[in-house]
KEZA-168541 format. One record per residue (C-alpha): residue in one letter; x, y, z. Coordinates in steps of 0.2 Angstrom, whole numbers, plus 5000, padded with zeros to 4 digits. Layout:
BEGIN
AXYZ
...
END
This chain:
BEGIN
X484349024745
X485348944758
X487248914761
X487548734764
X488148754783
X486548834787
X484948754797
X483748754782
X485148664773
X485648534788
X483748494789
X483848434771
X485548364770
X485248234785
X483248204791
X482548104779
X480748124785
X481048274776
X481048154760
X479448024752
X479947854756
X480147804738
X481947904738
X482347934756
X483847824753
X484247814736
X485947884734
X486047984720
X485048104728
X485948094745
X487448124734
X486648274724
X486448374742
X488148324748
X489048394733
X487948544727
X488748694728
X488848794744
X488248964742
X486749034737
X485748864731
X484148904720
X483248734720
X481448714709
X480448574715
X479048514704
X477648374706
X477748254689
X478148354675
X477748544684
X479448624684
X479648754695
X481148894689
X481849004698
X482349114682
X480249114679
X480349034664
X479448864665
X477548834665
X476048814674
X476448784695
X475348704708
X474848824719
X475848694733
X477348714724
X477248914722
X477348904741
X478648794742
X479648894732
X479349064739
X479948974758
X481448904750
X482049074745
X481549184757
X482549034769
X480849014779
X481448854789
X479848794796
X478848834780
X479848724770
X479748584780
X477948624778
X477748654762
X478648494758
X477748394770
X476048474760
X476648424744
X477048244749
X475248214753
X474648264737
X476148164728
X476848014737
X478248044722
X479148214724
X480548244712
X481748384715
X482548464703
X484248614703
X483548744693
X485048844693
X486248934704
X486349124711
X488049174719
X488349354723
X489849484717
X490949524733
X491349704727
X489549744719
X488249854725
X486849754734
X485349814722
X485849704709
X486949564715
X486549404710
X487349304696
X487149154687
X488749024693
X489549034677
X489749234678
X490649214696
X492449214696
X493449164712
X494949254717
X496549144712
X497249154728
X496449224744
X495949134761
X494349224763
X493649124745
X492949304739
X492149294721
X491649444710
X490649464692
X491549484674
X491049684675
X491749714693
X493349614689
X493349704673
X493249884680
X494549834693
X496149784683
X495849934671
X495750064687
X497449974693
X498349954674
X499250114679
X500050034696
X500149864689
X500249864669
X500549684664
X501249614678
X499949504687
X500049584705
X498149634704
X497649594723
X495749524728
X494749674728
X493849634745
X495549584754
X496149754746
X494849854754
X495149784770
X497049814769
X497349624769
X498849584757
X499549434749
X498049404737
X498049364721
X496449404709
X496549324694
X497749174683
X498949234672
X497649154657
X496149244665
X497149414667
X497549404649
X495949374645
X495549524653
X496749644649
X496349594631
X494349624632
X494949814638
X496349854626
X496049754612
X497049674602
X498149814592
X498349944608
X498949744617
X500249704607
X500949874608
X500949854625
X501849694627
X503049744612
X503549904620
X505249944624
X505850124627
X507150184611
X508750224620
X510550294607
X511150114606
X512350144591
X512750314581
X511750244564
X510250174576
X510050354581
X510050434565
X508550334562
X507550364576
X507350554577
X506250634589
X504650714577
X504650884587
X506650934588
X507250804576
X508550764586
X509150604597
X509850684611
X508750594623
X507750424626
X506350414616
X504950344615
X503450294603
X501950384610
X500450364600
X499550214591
X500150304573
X501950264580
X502650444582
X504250444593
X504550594603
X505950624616
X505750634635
X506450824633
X504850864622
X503950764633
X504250854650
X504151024640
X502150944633
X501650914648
X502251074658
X501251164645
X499651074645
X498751134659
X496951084659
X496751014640
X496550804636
X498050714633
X498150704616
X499650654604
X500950814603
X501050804585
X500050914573
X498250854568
X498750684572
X497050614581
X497750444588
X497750394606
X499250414617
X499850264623
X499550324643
X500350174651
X501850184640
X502050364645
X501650324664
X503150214664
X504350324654
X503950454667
X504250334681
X505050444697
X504650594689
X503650734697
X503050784682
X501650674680
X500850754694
X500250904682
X499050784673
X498450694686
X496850754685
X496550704666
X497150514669
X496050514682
X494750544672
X495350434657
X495150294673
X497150294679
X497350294699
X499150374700
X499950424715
X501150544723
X502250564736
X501650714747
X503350764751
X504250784735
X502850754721
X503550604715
X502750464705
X502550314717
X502150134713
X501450084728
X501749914737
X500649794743
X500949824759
X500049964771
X501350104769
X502450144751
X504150204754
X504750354741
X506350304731
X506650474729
X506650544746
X506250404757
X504850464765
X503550334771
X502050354764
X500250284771
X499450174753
X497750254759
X497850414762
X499450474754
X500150564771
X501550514780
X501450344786
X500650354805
X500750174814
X499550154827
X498350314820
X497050314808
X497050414792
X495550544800
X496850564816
X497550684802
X496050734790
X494850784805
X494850964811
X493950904829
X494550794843
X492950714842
X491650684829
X490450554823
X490350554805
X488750504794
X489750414781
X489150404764
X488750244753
X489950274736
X488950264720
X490250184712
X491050024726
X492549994715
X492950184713
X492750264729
X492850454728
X493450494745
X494150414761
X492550424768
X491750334755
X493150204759
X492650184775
X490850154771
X491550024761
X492849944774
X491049954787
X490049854775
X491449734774
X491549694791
X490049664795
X489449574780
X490849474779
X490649404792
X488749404798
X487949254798
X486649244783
X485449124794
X485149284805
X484549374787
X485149554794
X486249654781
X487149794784
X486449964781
X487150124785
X488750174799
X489250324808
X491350324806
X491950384825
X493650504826
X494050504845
X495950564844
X495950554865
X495750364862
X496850344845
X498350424854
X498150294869
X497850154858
X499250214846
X500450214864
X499750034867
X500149974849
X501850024849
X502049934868
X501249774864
X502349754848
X503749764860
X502849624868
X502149504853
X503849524844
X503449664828
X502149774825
X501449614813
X501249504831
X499949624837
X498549524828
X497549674824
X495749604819
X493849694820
X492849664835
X491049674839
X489949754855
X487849764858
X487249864869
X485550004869
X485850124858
X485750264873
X487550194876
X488450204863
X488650374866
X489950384882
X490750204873
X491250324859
X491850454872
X492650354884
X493050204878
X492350004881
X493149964901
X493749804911
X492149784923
X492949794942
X494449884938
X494750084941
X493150064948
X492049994935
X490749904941
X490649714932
X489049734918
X489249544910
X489649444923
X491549374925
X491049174919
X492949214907
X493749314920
X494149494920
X494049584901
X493249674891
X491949564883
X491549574863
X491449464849
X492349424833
X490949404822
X489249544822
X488249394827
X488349354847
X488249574849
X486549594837
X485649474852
X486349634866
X485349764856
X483949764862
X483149794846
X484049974843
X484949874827
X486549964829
X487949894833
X489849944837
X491449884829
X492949924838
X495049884829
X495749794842
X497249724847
X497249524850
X499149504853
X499649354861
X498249244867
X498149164885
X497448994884
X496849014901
X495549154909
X496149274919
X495349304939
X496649404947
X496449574941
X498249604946
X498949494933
X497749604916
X499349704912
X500649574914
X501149594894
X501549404896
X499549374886
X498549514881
X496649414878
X495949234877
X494749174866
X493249044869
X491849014854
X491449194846
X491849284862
X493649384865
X494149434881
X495349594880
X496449614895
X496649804895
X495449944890
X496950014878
X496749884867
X494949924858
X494750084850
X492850124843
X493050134826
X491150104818
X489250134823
X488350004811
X486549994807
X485949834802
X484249794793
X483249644791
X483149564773
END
């Protein structure tokens, strides 16, 4: 398995010595590399009429070709070339042959993610070109039906994760689809049909009693799948009566299912909702509340969902008051400082608390953007609360969106650092530094100026662990980038640039502008 701007692919795509001379330039074949998909390529190769699948399905192997095989997908370089070079003296005729494609699900767990192409969807509109399985998309849309019913504003589960909006998941073909494989056909065209039942006319009114009070004093609405239509009154007054039971229909000994999204948005702005939140949690509806006056929110895509009722920011994630500059745990954690073992969700689309969210936001990160040639995964992280550090960063947030024109300019992105693992500990307490300022002595050198050297991707900081496998991921601030390095120490703080870039390495100017966010543990697979 290899993506196509790997080595192992690059040695296959242009040295033809790599190739029996009988096909080295024959262009189909040359074509067949070029256009092959790019991720996670399972190729069989057989001598003659010995298939080698993938799948484990064909026949009989040669020994040779076993090899070849086990190299190719355990991306062992040398021993492909090898391998290959083996086969071709046994066979001046080697035919290769795509057995079939893997790709993996962006939001499933590691144990089991692989997937035939065809069972890969791509998001409809997202930059990072995230894909995810049927069952992941599946599970998704129907956790989200209660924010965004039938309206096609489901967001790419990755980019969601990581707070990055303006995604789209699905068509408006493939979110029918969906939405239909959950519901159903009959509970479906209720949905799309529904319209609440106002007093339009005297006569109308007459026929559309309420079946608790028989009266039409109030909007009603048709509750259940046997069509019973009961008033908002009778409603609220259900519902404040509940307590702990299920939500079932209001009438007597009728046994068919309420129509929950049809009774979400009936009740839209309402604080009563908030008294069975715990039962649509458990029939799978994610419904949230604004912390200072208890009502229903439809949150937006943005970071932060602003009450209608009382106007009160509200931060998407941890449903407290919107805290720009600060991280939910600035709030949640009882210390000043704390490094937190965070633990993996059993269920990645459903995370059951923030810290399980932030596992998942770790994850991202790192395997998002670690290079697969290095075949090191991420495997656990500590999550660091250091509100000494937050405050100052917070202060230098607020300043450098003076500076970059909005709190949108700061360019906030993930950064990298390696170091022994006996360090980490005082880069938690203290911070990263500018070497050669406030009396910091220059650790890296100054070959692009003065700064506190990182990285964008894992990759470049995995080579300054010294084996320890752990490696820090800092938020940071980019702002406006300088397009020259910076030697005079004088001129750090200018707020004119705030970093320069060069390759994988980013130079930050000032110390404020990284604040340790994640300890991660990488493995070797």
């Amino acid at each position: 398995m290899f993506p196509q701007n790997s080595q192992i692919w690059n040695e296959y795509s242009n040295n033809t010595s790599l190739y029996p001379y009988n096909f080295g330039n024959n262009p189909s074949l040359q074509n067949f590399y070029q256009q092959a998909p790019t991720n996670l390529i399972n190729h069989a190769y057989h001598s003659e009429h010995q298939p080698l699948n993938n799948f484990g399905i064909e026949p009989k192997k040669t020994q040779e070709s076993k090899r070849l095989s086990e190299a190719i997908n355990s991306s062992q370089i040398m021993n492909v070339k090898k391998n290959v070079q083996v086969l071709m003296k046994k066979k001046r005729k080697v035919k290769i042959k795509l057995i079939g494609i893997f790709m993996t699900c962006d939001a499933h767990s590691a144990g089991e993610n692989r997937f035939r192409m065809e069972d890969i969807y791509g998001a409809c509109f997202c930059s990072f070109m995230h894909k995810f399985c049927l069952e992941c998309i599946t599970n998704y849309v129907k956790n989200m039906f209660a924010t965004h019913g039938l309206g096609n504003n489901y967001e790419c589960m990755a980019c969601a994760y990581a707070s990055i909006g303006g995604t789209k998941l699905l068509t408006d073909e493939q979110l029918t689809y969906i939405l239909y494989k959950i519901f159903g056909p009959d509970h479906m065209a209720e949905l799309i049909a529904y319209t609440p039942i106002s007093r339009p006319t005297e006569t109308f009114a007459l026929q559309n009693l309420c079946n608790i009070c028989k009266t039409s004093n109030y909007q009603i609405i048709t509750l259940c799948s046997s069509g019973h239509k009961i008033c908002l009154y009778c409603i609220n007054n259900w519902i404040n009566n509940i307590g702990n039971d299920p939500i079932t229909c209001p009438i007597s000994k009728c046994n068919s299912f309420v129509n929950i999204q049809v009774l979400i948005k009936s009740l839209a702005g309402s604080d009563v909702l908030i008294k069975i939140k715990s039962q649509l949690q458990n029939l799978g509806f994610n419904i949230f509340f604004c912390f200072n006056c208890q009502h229903h929110l439809e949150l937006s895509n943005d970071k932060k969902t602003v009450c209608k009722n009382c106007n009160k920011e509200i931060c998407n994630n941890c449903g407290k008051e919107w805290h720009f500059g600060l991280t939910c745990f600035y709030f949640v954690s009882q210390q000043d400082y704390e490094v937190i073992d965070l633990p993996k969700p059993s269920d990645p689309l459903h995370p059951k608390s923030l810290l399980e969210q932030e596992y998942l936001n770790a994850q991202y990160a790192f395997d998002n953007y670690v290079n697969p040639g290095l075949r090191n995964s991420f495997n656990q992280a500590k999550l660091i609360v250091n509100k000494t550090l937050e405050k100052r960063y917070a202060q230098k947030k607020i300043t450098m969106a003076q500076q970059c024109g909005g709190p949108d300019k700061v360019n906030e992105i993930y950064i990298w650092h390696g170091s022994r693992y006996n360090n980490y500990d005082a880069i938690m307490r203290d911070g990263l530094k500018v070497g050669g300022v406030d009396g910091i002595p220059v650790a890296v050198g100054t070959a692009c100026g003065y700064g506190v050297y990182s990285a964008s991707t894992p990759n470049t900081p995995i080579g300054y662990a010294n084996d320890s496998k752990w490696v820090l991921a800092c938020l940071a601030m980019k702002g406006i980038n300088s397009t020259a390095i910076k030697n005079n120490i004088s001129t750090l703080n200018d707020g004119l640039t705030h970093s320069y870039a060069t390759g994988d390495w980013v130079i930050f100017f000032t110390k404020e502008q990284l604040l340790p966010r994640f300890l991660v543990e990488y493995k070797i697979v």
